[in-house]
C-alpha positions in Angstrom: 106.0 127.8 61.3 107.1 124.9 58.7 103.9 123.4 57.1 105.2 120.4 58.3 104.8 121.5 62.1 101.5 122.7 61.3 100.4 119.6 59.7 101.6 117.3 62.7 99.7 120.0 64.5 97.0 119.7 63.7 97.0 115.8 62.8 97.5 115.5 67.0 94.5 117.6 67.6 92.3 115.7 65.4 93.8 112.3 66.7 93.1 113.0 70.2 89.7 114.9 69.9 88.1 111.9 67.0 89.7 109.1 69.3 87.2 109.6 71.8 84.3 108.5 68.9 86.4 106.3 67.2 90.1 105.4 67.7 90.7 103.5 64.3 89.2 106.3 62.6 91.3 109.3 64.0 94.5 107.0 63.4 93.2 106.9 59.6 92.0 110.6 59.7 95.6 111.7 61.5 97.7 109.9 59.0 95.9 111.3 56.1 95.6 115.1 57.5 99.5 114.5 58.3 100.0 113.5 54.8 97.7 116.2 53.4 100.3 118.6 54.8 103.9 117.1 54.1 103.1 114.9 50.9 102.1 114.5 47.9 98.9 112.1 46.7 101.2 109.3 45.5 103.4 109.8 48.5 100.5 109.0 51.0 99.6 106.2 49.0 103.2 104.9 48.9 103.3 104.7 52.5 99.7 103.6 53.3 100.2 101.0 50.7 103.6 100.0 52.6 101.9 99.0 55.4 98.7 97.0 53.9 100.9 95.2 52.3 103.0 94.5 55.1 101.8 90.7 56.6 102.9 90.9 59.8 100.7 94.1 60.4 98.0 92.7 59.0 98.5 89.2 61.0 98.5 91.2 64.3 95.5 93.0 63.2 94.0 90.1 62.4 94.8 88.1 65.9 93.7 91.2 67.5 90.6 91.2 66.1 90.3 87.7 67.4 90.8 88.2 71.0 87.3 89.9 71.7 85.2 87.1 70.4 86.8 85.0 72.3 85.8 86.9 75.6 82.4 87.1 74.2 82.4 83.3 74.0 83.8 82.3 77.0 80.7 84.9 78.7 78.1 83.9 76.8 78.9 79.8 77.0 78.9 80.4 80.5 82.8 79.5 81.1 83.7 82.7 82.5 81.0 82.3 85.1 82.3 79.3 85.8 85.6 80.2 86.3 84.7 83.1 88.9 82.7 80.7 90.6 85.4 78.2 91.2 88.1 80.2 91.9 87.8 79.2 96.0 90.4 82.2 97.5 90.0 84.7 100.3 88.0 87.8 99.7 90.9 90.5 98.9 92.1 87.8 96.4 89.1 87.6 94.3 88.4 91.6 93.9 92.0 91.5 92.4 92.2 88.5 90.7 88.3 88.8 89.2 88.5 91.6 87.3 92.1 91.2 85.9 91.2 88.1 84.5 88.1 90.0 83.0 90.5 92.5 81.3 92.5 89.9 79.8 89.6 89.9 76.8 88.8 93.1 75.5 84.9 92.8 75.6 82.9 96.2 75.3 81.4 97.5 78.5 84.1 94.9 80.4 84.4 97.2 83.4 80.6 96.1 83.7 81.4 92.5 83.3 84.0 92.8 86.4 82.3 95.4 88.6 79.6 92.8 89.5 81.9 90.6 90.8 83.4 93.2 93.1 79.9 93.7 94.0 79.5 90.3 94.8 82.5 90.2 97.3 81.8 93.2 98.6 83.2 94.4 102.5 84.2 97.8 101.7 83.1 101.1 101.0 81.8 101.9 97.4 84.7 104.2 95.9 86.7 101.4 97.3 84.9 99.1 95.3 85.0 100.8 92.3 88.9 101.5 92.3 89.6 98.1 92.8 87.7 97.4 89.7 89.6 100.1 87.7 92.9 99.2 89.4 93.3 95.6 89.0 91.3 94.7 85.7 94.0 96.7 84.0 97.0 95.8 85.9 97.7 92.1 83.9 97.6 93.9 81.3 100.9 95.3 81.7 102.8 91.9 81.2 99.7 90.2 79.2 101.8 88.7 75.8 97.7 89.0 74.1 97.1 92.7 75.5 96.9 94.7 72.0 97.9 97.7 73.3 101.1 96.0 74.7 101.7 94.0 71.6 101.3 97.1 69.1 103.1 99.8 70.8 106.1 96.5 71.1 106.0 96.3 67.7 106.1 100.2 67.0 109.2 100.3 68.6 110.9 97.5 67.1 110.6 95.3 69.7 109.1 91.8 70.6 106.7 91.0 73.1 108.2 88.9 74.9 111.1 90.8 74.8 109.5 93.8 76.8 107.3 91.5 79.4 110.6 91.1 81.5 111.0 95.0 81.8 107.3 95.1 82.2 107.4 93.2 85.7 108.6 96.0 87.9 105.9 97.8 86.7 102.8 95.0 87.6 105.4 94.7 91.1 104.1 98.3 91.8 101.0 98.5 90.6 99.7 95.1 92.8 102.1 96.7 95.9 99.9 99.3 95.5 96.6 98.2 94.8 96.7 96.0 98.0 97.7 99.0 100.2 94.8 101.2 99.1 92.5 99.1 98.2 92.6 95.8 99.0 93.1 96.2 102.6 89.7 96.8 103.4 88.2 94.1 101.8 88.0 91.3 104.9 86.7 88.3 106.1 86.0 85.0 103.5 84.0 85.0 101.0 80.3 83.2 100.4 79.7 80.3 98.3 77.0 78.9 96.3 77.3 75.3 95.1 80.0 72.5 95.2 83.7 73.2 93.8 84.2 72.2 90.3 88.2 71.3 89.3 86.7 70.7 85.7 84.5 74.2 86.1 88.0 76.0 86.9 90.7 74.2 84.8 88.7 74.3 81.4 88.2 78.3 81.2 91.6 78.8 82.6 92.8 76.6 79.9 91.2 78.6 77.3 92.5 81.7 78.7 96.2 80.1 78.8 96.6 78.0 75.5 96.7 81.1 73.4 99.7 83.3 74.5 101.2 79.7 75.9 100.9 78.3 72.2 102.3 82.0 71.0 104.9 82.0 72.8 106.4 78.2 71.6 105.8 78.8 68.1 107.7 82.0 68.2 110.7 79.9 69.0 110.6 78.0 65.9 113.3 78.9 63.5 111.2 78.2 60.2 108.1 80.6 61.1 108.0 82.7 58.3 106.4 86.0 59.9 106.0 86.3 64.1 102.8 87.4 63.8 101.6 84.0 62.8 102.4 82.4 65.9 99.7 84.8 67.4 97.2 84.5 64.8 97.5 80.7 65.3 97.3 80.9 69.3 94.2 82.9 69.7 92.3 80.8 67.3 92.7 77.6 69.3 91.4 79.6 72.2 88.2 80.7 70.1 87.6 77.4 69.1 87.9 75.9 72.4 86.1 78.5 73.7 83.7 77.6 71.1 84.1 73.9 71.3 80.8 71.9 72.7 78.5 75.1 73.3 77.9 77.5 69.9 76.6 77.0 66.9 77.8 79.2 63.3 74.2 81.5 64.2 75.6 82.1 67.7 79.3 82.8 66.7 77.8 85.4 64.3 75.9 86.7 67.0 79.0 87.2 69.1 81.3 89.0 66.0 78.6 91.3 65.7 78.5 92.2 69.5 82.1 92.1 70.1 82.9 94.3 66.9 86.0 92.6 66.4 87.2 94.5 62.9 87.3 97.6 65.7 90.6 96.0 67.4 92.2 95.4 63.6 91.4 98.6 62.2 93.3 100.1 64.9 96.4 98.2 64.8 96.4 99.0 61.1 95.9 102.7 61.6 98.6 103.2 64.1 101.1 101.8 61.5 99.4 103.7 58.4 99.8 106.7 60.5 103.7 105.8 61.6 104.2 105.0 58.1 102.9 108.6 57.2 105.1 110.0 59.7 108.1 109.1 58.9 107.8 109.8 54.8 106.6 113.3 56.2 109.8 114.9 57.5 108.9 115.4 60.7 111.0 113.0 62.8 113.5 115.4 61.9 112.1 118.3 63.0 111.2 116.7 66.1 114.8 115.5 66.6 116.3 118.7 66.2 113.9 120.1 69.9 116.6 118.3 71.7 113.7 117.5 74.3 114.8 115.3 77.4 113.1 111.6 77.2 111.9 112.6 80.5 110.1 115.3 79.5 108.7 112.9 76.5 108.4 109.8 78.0 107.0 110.5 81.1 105.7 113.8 81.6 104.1 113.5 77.4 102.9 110.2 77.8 101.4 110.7 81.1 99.1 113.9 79.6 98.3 112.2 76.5 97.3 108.7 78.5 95.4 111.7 80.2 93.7 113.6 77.7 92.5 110.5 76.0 91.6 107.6 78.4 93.3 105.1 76.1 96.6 103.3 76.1 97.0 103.4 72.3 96.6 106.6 70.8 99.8 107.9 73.3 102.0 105.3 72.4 101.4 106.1 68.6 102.4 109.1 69.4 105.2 108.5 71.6 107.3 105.9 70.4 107.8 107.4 66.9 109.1 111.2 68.3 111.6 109.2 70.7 113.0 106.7 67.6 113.6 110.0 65.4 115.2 111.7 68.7 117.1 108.7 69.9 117.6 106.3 67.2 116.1 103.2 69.4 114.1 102.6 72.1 115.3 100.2 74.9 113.6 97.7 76.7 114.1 99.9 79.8 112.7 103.1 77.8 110.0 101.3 76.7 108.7 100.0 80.1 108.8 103.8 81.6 106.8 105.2 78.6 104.3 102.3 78.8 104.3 102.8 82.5 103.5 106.8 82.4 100.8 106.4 79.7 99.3 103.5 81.9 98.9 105.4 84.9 97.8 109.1 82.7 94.8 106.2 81.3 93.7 104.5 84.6 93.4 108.2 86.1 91.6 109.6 83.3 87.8 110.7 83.6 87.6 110.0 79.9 88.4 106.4 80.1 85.2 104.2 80.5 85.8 101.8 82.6 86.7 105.0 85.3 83.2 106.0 84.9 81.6 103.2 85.0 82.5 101.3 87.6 81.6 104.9 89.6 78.1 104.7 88.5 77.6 100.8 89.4 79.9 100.9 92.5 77.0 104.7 93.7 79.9 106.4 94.1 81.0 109.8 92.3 83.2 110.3 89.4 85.2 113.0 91.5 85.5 109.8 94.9 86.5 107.3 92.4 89.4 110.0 91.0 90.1 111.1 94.9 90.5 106.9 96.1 93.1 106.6 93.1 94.9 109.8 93.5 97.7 109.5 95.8 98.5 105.5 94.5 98.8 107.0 90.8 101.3 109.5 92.2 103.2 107.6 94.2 103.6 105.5 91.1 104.0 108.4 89.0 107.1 109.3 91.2 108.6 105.9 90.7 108.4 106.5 87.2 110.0 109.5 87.0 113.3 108.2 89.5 113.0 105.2 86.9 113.4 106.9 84.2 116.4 109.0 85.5 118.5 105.8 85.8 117.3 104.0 82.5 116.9 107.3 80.1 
């Protein structure tokens, strides 16, 4: 075996087994066990170096590392409350529109943030409950322009954001199609209220919510914005402030940053590109190349174990997108929204993924009735993926 195959090897196997500790850390470890392996000192440094000197990485880390605090805000100011509590729609629209707006922030523990307020709807049984939690606060996600996952693995493979979110749709098409077929069915009858409606208590945490990829996407269109990345950077933090505006003080906003953990977020943006950066200087795109493996087989059928074998959305992607650009050259739009898709539904389905297990224990339901309710959607999705990616591929 090629010491170069050994070291991706074995830079895999301690990517996927550290990222269920730590996920910037086994993107730091990976690159460097890579680089052990296929470089020399100065040629790890070279390519680390390339990418923390690189400003658009480190603005995306940066506005990455902004998006949690601003979910910890809006909770602790009591706007998201309010927001929940306003939103004056039939029962089967809340348990899907609740918890997808909850996973628009990346807060730790979210699935416990959203789970209550399936609770609080209630009308079906509890494994219903708790895969309607799973299902929906992840499905915005798919066409979110601030979902980190979606905006890193765009920029891995050379693409914009907003470039992808079109592709993206068929995917959020099925996944709502669906979520209402299994799940939300058998939520019925209206809702109970507490307290009078509020426009103000709806529009001003909506607004929030909005302004930031709203703001993002305008000033990408401006000609004389020196690096994308920037547009982002300055779109979440009108939202934190706003979110901030009227309610915290500088002791409460460090009390937030050191609950949400925002450096987390950034350190893994930064990783994936240190270890893409490593990759590529390593030799191995080549070697990968030269398998001649179908992007079926990579796209879908390796994106869907790795999403899998470690609950998260970006660990695969890292992985992915850089064996199908030495393969292929570039990755499409098209390409892009089947790999995506297939890692999405590996994640939602895995046991390893938090928010799974969870929303089992609050819903009292079992891990193994949670997997069971999802089972046959994620399949028939899965199927849809793999016709996709026949016509696309």
């Amino acid at each position: 075996m090629p010491i170069a195959w050994l070291g991706f090897s074995i830079s895999l196997a301690f990517l996927l087994v550290m990222a269920h500790w730590s996920l910037w850390v086994a993107m730091f470890g990976a690159a460097l066990v890579l680089g052990a392996f296929t470089l020399s000192p100065a040629g790890i440094g070279g390519a680390l170096l390339s990418v923390l000197t690189d400003p658009s990485v480190m603005l995306l880390g940066l506005a990455v590392s902004i998006i949690p605090v601003i979910g910890e805000a809006l909770e602790r100011t009591g706007r998201m409350d309010s927001l929940m509590e306003n939103m004056r729609v039939p029962r089967r629209a809340f348990v899907g529109v609740s918890p997808a707006l909850m996973g628009m922030l990346p807060m730790p523990g979210g699935a416990l943030l959203s789970a209550p307020l399936v609770e609080r709807a209630g009308g079906a049984p509890s494994d219903v409950r708790a895969a309607a939690n799973v299902w929906f606060r992840h499905g915005l996600l798919l066409v979110y322009p601030l979902s980190a996952s979606l905006i890193t693995a765009a920029k891995l493979a050379d693409l914009e954001v907003w470039q992808v979110i079109p592709y993206q749709l068929p995917s959020l098409a099925l996944t709502l199609g669906l979520g209402y077929v299994f799940f939300l069915r058998h939520f019925n009858g209206a809702l109970p209220r507490k307290g009078a409606f509020s426009l103000r208590g709806l529009l001003v945490p909506l607004g929030i919510l909005l302004v930031a990829p709203g703001l993002d996407f305008a000033l990408k269109q401006l000609p004389i914005l020196p690096v994308a990345e920037l547009a982002t950077v300055v779109g979440v933090s009108v939202s934190l402030t706003l979110a901030l505006w009227g309610k915290s003080t500088l002791g409460a906003l460090a009390a937030m940053i050191r609950k949400a953990k925002p450096w987390r977020f950034g350190l893994i943006v930064v990783g994936m590109f240190a270890y893409l950066a490593v990759f590529r200087a390593s030799g191995t795109p080549q070697l990968i190349a030269d398998l001649n493996l179908s992007p079926q087989a990579l796209c879908v059928g390796i994106g869907l174990f790795l999403g899998l074998a470690t609950g998260r959305e970006q660990a695969p992607m890292s992985i992915v997108i850089p064996i199908f650009l030495a393969t292929y050259g570039i990755m499409t739009p098209w390409a892009f929204a089947v790999t995506y898709m297939a890692v999405y539904i590996g994640f939602v389905m895995s046991p390893v993924h938090p928010c799974v297990t969870v929303s089992a224990e609050y819903a009292g339901t079992t891990l193994g009735g949670l997997l069971r309710r999802m089972l046959v959607p994620s399949l028939l999705a899965l199927g849809v993926v793999l016709a996709a990616s026949y016509l696309v591929l």
